[in-house]
VOZA-390381 format. One record per residue (C-alpha): residue number from 1; residue in one letter; chain; z, y, x. Coordinates in pm, whole numbers, m for minus. Each point is the difference from the previous one (the first is absolute). Example, Ala and Ser with C-alpha at 12.3 -4.5 7.8 and 13.67 -1.06 7.14 Angstrom:
// residues 2
   num   residuo   cadena       up    north     east
     1         A        A      780     m450     1230
     2         S        A      m66      344      137
// end
This chain:
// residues 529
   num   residuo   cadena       up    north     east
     1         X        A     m368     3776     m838
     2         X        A      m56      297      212
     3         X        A      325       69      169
     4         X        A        6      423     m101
     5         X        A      m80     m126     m366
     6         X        A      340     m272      m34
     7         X        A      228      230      152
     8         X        A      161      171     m286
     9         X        A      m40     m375     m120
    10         X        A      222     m150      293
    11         X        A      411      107      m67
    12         X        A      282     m253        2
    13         X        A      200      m66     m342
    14         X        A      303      216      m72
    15         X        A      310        1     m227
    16         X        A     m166      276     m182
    17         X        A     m306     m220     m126
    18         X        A       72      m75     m379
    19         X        A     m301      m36     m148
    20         X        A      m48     m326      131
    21         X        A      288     m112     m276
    22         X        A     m129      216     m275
    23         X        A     m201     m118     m310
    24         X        A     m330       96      m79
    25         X        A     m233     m123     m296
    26         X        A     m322     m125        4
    27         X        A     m106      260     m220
    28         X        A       82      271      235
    29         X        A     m116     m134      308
    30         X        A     m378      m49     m197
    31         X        A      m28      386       m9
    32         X        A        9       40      362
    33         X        A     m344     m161       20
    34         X        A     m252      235      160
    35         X        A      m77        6      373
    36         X        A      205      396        7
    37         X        A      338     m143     m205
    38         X        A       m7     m420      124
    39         X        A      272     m254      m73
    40         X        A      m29     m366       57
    41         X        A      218     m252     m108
    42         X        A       95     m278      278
    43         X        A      217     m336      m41
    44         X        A      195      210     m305
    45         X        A       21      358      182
    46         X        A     m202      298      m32
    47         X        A     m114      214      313
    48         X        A     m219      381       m7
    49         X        A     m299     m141      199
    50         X        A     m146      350        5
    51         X        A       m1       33      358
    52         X        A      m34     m355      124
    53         X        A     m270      m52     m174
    54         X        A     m217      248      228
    55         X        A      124     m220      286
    56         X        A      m39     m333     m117
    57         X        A     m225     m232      192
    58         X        A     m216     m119     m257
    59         X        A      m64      308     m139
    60         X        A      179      210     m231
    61         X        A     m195     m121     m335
    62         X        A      176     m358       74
    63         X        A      327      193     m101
    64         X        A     m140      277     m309
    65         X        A     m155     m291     m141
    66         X        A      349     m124      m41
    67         X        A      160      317      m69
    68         X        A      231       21     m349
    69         X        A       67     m382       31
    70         X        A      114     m298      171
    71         X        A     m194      m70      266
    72         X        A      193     m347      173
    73         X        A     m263     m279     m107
    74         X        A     m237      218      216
    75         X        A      230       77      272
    76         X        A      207     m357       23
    77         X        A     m266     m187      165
    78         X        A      m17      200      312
    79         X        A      328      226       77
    80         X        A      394     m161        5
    81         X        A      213      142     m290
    82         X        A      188      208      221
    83         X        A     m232      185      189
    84         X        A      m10      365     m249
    85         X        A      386      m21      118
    86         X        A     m138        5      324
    87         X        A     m323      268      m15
    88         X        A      143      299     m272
    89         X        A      309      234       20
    90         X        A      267      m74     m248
    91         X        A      m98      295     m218
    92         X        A     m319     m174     m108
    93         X        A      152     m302     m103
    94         X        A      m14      111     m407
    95         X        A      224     m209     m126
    96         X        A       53     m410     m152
    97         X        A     m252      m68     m280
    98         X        A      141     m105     m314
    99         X        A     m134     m336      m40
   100         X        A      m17       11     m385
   101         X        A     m211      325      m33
   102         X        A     m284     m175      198
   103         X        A     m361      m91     m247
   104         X        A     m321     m164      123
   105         X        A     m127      339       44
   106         X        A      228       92      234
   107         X        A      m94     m285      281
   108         X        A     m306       33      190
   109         X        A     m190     m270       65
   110         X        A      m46     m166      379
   111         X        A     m378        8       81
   112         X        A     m175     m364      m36
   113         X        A      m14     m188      316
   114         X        A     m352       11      168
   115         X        A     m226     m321      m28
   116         X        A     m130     m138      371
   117         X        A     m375      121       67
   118         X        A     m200     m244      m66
   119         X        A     m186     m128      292
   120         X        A     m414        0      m20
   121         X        A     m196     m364       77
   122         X        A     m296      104      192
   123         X        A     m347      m44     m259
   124         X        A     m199     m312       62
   125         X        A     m329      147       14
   126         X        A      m83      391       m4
   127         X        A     m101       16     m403
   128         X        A      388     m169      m40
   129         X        A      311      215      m87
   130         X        A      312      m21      190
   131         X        A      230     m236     m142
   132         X        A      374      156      m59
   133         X        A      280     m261      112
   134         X        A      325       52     m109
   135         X        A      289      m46      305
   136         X        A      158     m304      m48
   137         X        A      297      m73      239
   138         X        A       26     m266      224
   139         X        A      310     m207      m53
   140         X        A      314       73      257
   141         X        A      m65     m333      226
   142         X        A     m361      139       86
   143         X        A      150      277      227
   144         X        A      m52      m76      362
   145         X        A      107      354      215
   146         X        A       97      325      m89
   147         X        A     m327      120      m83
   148         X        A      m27     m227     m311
   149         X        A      274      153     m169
   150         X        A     m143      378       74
   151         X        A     m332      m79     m150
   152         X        A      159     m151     m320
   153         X        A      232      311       m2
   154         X        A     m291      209       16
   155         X        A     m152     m140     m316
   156         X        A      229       17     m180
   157         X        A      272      304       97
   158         X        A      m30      265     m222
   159         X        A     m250      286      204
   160         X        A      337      232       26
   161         X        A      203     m271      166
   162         X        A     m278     m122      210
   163         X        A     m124      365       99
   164         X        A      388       33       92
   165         X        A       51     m301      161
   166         X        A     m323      m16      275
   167         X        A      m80      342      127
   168         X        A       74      100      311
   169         X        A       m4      318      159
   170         X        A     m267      200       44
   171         X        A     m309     m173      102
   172         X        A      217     m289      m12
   173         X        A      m69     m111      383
   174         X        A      389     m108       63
   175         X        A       56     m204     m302
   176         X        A     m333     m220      137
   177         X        A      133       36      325
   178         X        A      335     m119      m38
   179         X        A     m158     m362     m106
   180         X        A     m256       20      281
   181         X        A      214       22      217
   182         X        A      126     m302       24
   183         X        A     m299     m141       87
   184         X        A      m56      182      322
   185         X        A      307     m228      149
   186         X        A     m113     m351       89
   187         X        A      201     m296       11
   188         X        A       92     m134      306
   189         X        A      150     m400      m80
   190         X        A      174     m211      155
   191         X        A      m42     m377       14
   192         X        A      241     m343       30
   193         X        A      239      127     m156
   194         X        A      241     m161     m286
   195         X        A      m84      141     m315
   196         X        A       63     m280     m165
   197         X        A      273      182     m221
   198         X        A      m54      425      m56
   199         X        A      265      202      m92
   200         X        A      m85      334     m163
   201         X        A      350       96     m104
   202         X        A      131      321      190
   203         X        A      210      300      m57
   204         X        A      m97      331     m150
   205         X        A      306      262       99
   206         X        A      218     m303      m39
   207         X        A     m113     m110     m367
   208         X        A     m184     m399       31
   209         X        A     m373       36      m77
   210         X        A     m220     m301      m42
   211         X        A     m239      164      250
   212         X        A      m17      363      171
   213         X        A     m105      198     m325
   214         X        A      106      192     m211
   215         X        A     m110      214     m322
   216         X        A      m20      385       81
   217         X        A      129      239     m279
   218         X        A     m374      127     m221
   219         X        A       66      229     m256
   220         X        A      m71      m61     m380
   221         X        A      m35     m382      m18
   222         X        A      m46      m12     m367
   223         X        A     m346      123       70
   224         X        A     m103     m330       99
   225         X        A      223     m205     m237
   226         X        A      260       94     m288
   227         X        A      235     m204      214
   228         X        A        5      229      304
   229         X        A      235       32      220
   230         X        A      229     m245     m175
   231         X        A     m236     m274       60
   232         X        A      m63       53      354
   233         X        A      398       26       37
   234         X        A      m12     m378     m141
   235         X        A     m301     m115      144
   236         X        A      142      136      371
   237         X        A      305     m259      m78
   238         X        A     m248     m273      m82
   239         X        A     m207       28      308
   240         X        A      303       63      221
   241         X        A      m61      346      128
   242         X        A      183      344      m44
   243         X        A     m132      286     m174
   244         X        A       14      341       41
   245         X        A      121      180     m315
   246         X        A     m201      308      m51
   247         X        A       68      385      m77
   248         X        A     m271       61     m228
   249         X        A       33     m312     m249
   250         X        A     m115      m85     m287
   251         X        A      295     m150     m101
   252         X        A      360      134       64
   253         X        A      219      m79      237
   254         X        A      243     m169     m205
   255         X        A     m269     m185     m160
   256         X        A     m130     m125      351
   257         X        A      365      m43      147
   258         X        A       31     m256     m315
   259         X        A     m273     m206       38
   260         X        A      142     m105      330
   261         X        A      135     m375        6
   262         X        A      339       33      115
   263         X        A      m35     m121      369
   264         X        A     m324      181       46
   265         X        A       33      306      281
   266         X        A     m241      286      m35
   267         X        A     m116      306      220
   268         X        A      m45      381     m159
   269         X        A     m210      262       55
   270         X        A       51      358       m9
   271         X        A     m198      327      m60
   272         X        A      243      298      126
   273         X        A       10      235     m303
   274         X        A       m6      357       30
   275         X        A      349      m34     m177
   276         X        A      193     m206      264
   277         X        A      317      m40     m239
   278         X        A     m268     m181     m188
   279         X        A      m87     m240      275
   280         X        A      384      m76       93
   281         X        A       45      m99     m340
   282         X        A     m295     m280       m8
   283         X        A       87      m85      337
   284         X        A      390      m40     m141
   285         X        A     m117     m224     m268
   286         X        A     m217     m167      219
   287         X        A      285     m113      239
   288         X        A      200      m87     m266
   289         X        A     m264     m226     m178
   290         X        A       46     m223      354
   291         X        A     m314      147      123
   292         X        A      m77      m93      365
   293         X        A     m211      263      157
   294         X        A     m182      342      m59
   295         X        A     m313       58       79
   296         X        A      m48      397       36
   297         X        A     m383       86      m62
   298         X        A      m88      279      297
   299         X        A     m381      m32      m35
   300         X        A      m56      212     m334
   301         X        A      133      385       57
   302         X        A     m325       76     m219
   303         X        A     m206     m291     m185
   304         X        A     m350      m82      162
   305         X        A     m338       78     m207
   306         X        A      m66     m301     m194
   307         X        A     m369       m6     m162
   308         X        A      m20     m304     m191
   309         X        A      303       98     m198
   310         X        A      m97      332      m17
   311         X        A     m361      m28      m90
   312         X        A      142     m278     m223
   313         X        A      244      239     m197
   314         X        A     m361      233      m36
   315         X        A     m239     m247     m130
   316         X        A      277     m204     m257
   317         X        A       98      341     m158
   318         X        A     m352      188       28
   319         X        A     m141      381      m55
   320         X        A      122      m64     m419
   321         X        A      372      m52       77
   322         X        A      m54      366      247
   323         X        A      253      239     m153
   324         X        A       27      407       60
   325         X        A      294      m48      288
   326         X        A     m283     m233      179
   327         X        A     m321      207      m81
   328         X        A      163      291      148
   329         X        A       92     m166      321
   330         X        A      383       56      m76
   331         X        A       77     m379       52
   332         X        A     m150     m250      219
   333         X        A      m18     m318     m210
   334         X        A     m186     m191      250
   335         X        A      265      m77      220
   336         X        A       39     m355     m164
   337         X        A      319     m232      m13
   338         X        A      155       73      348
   339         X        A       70      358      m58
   340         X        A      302     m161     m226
   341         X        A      205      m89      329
   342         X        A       m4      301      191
   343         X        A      289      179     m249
   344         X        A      150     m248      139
   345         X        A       m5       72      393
   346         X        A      192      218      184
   347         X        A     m290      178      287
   348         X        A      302      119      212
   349         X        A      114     m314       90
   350         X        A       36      m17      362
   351         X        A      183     m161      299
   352         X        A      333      209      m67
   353         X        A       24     m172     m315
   354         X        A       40     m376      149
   355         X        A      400       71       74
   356         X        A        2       74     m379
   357         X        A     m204     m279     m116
   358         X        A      215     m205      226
   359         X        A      319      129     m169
   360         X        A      m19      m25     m345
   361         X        A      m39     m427       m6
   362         X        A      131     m294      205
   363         X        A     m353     m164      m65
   364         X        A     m212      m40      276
   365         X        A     m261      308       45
   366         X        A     m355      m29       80
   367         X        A     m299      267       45
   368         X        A     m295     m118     m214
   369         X        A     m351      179      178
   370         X        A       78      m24      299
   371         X        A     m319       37      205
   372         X        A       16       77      384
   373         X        A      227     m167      281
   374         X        A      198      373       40
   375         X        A      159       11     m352
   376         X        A       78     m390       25
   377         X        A      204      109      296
   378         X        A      172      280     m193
   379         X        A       68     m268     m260
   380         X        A      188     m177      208
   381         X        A      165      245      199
   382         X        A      119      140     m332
   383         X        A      203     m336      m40
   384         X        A     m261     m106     m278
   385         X        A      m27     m371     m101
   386         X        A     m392      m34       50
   387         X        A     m294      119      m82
   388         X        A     m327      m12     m208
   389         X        A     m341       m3      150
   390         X        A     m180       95     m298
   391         X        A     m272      284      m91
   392         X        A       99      m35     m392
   393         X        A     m274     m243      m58
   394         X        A     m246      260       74
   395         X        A       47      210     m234
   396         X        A       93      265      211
   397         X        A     m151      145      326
   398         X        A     m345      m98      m15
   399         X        A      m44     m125      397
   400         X        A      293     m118      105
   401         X        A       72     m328      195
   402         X        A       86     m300     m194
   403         X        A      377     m137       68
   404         X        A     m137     m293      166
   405         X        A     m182      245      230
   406         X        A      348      196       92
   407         X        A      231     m303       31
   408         X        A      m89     m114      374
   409         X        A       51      384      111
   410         X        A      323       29     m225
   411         X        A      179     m329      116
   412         X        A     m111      117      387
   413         X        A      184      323      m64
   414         X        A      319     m148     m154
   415         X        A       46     m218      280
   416         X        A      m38      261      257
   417         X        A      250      180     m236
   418         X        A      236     m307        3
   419         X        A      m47     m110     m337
   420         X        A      m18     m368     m109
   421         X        A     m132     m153     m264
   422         X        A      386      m98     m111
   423         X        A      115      356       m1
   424         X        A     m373      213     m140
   425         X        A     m174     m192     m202
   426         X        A     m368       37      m41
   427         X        A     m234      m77     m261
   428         X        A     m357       94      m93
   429         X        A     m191       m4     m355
   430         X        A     m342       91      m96
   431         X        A     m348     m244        3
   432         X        A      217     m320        8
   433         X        A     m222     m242     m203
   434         X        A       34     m325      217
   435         X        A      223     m245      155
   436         X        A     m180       53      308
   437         X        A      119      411      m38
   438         X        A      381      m88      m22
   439         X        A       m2     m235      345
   440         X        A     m214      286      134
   441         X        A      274      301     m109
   442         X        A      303     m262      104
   443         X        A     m206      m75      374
   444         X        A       11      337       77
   445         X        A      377       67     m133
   446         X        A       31       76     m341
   447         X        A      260     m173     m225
   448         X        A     m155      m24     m300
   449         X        A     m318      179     m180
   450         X        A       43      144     m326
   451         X        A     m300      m55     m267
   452         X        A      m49      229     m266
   453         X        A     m365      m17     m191
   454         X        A       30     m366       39
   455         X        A      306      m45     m212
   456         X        A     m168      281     m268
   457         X        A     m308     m175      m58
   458         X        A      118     m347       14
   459         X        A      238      208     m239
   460         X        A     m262       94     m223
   461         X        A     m259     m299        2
   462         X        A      311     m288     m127
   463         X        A      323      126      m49
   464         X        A      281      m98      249
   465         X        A     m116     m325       39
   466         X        A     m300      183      167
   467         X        A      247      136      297
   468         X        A      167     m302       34
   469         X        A     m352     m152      125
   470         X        A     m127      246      164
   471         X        A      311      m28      203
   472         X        A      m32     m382       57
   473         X        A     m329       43       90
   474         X        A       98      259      275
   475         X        A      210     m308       84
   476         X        A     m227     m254       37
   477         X        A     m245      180      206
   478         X        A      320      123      234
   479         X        A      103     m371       25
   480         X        A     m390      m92      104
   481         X        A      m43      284      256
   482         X        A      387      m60      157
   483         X        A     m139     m394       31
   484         X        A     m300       83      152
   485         X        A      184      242      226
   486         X        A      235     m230      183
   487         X        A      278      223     m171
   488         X        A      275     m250     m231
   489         X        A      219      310      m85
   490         X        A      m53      383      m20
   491         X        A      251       53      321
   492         X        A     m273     m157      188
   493         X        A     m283      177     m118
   494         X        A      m20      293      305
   495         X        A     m217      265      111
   496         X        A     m171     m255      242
   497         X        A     m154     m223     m350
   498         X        A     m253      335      m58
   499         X        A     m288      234      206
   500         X        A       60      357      m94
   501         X        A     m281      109      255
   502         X        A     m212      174     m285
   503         X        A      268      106     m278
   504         X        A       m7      348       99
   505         X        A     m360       m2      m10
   506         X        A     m160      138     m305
   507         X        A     m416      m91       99
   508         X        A       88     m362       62
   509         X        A     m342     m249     m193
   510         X        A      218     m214     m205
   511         X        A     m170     m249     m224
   512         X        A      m38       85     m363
   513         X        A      325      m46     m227
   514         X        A     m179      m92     m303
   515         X        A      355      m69     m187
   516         X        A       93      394       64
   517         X        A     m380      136      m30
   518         X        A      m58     m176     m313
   519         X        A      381       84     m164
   520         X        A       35      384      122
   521         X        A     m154      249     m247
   522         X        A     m195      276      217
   523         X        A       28      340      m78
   524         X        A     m271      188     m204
   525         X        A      m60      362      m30
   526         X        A      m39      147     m288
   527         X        A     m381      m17      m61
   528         X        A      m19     m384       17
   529         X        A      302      m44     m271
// end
């Protein structure tokens, strides 16, 4: 959503609100169903779309389609139930939808899931057709890395979710980056050493993890699986790691907060709404719920320019679904899926603001986005608990240093500043896809490294079950690198185990990744589509 566009959208509750509790029939909300005069009924209550709709990310015909009728089957899949409670002033909440005055007629239909392409076989001989070959998926024990579980994803995500998902920003040079990365540090083992036994275990802001990971918050999980966020929240449990609950969910936060074993310690994150009372009362809640730490996202004043997702949004809905508001160039449809967020996200957020954030909760408070050694200082010297080395995945400022790249200057800084890794803790996400990457991010002082597409696609391709092996194969190659390392335990696993010589250098040969070049999907323009 453009920011301009939400703001008569964006007021807090008051007493005065009483539609919310009055009745409304089925009947009446069906004649509000032109794009000019549009009501939609969600999870039994019906809201005047009229405006929204010329702001909606996926285009306003998604919601006119809809208009006059109940529109949950279509909206369920992807959005929490709470999130119109969240987006529209009170005065657009219609009223509760008697449940008896609702026909067939009045429910619109969710679209019909889209069928994986089907892959050509190259022809034979040149007079030969191409054979078509359905996608057939390989079964869960044939995944070996990371990259395994994003092809599978790939084939067989819906294009929305996928589009959503992958892109980067820009021309996409960070999100490669931040993988790459990682390979320009070599290892550096050492030998005769007793690693008979290795010991992974460690502490993430004082919660146990089974090794230095942990999931980052990524919005709208039910993209990748019905389950969403509630299976991650169980499969985190399983594999022994803590997640990080996010803002934009597809779930609520109840719903998450209850899938939660009741031992199991989880992190939160936060996007500062324009509406702070807003944020103090999720941030009350999430204190209350026994939450452990919040995560405060700093790196998205304004969401990056992401093509796949917006060319994506183009080419699903083409030139027939174009209506007059587009043609005429009042509304910018092709902003895609992350224009949804930034309603969301407060752009005045600044450093005068941490005393606040610090007020309002007993949790610990962390700065998400961090991406230079000068505001990791400020961090701490704002009595912050840590830090975040993270360029959101990419999807942000095309150009920008992976977190791996900014750690050794960062944890330089802090100790010049005083800091220690007890009292700032520092931790890096972004292009972890390997055992070998966590040692690498711990050597060089991180606590943990948070993966996020990972835990999506493995998401996507098989359930939570899929997480729980991605994790444990993060595990085993972590055990075989620490082994072959001369390192038992992470506490021994120091700066002196890696060669950073080249990791600022951005023209360094590497050999060919075929795992990454043969996974990532480049960017096309439009001609070639």
């Amino acid at each position: 959503f453009g920011s301009r566009a939400l703001a008569s959208c964006l007021r807090p509750r008051s007493a005065s609100s009483i539609s919310s509790t009055m009745s409304v029939s089925a009947e009446e909300v069906a004649k509000h169903n032109t794009k000019e005069d549009c009501w939609v009924v969600l999870y039994g209550k019906a809201y005047d779309l009229t405006k929204f709709a010329k702001v909606h990310p996926g285009g306003a015909k998604l919601i006119t389609d809809a208009a006059g009728m109940d529109a949950t089957a279509i909206f369920d899949p992807i959005h929490p139930k709470d999130i119109m409670d969240k987006l529209l002033k009170p005065s657009l909440t219609m009223g509760v939808v008697d449940a008896s005055t609702i026909k067939p007629e009045h429910v619109a239909k969710a679209p019909e899931a889209h069928k994986p392409a089907p892959k050509k076989k190259k022809a034979v001989s040149a007079e030969a057709e191409e054979e078509i070959e359905e996608f057939k998926k390989p079964p869960l024990n044939a995944m070996l890395n990371t990259f395994d579980f994003e092809s599978v994803a790939r084939e067989v995500m819906e294009p929305q979710a996928w589009g959503y998902y992958s892109s980067g920003g820009d021309d996409e040079i960070t999100l490669r980056d931040n993988h790459m990365a990682f390979q320009r540090i070599t290892m550096r083992p050492r030998i005769l050493v007793n690693v008979r036994d290795i010991d992974m275990t460690t502490q993430i802001l004082g919660v146990p993890a089974s090794l230095p990971l942990y999931f980052t918050a990524t919005a709208l999980a039910k993209l990748a699986h019905q389950d969403g966020e509630v299976a991650i929240v169980k499969a985190a449990k399983k594999a022994g790691v803590p997640y990080m609950l996010p803002t934009l969910s597809s779930y609520t936060l109840d719903e998450m907060l209850a899938a939660r074993s009741p031992d199991q310690q989880v992190f939160s994150q936060l996007y500062v709404n324009p509406e702070r009372s807003r944020s103090e009362e999720y941030v009350k809640k999430l204190e209350e719920a026994g939450v452990q730490a919040l995560f405060v996202t700093v790196d998205a004043p304004q969401l990056g320019r992401r093509e796949k997702d917006m060319r994506n949004k183009f080419t699903q809905q083409g030139s027939d679904v174009q209506g007059d508001d587009e043609d005429e160039g009042a509304v910018d449809r092709s902003q895609g899926a992350t224009r949804a967020i930034s309603s969301y996200i407060d752009p005045g957020l600044n450093w005068e603001d941490v005393p606040w954030l610090k007020s309002i909760t007993k949790m610990k408070v962390l700065l998400k986005g961090v991406q230079c050694a000068e505001d990791a200082v400020m961090a701490f010297k704002s009595g912050l608990a840590g830090c975040v080395l993270s360029n959101h995945g990419g999807r942000q400022l095309d150009t920008c240093r992976p977190g791996i790249e900014v750690l050794p200057e960062v944890m330089e800084a802090l100790k010049e500043a005083g800091a220690t890794k007890e009292s700032f803790a520092v931790f890096i996400d972004g292009g972890v896809r390997r055992g070998g990457d966590i040692f690498k991010a711990v050597a060089l002082g991180a606590q943990a490294v948070g993966v996020g597409r990972p835990v999506l696609y493995s998401l996507a391709s098989y359930g939570m079950n899929g997480i729980v092996r991605m994790v444990h194969m993060l595990q085993d190659e972590l055990q075989m690198v620490m082994r072959l390392s001369g390192t038992p335990n992470i506490p021994s696993i120091t700066e002196k185990h890696v060669i950073i010589t080249n990791l600022a250098d951005h023209i360094v040969p590497l050999p060919t990744d075929f795992l990454t070049q043969r996974t990532y999907q480049g960017l096309e323009p439009a001609a070639k589509l």
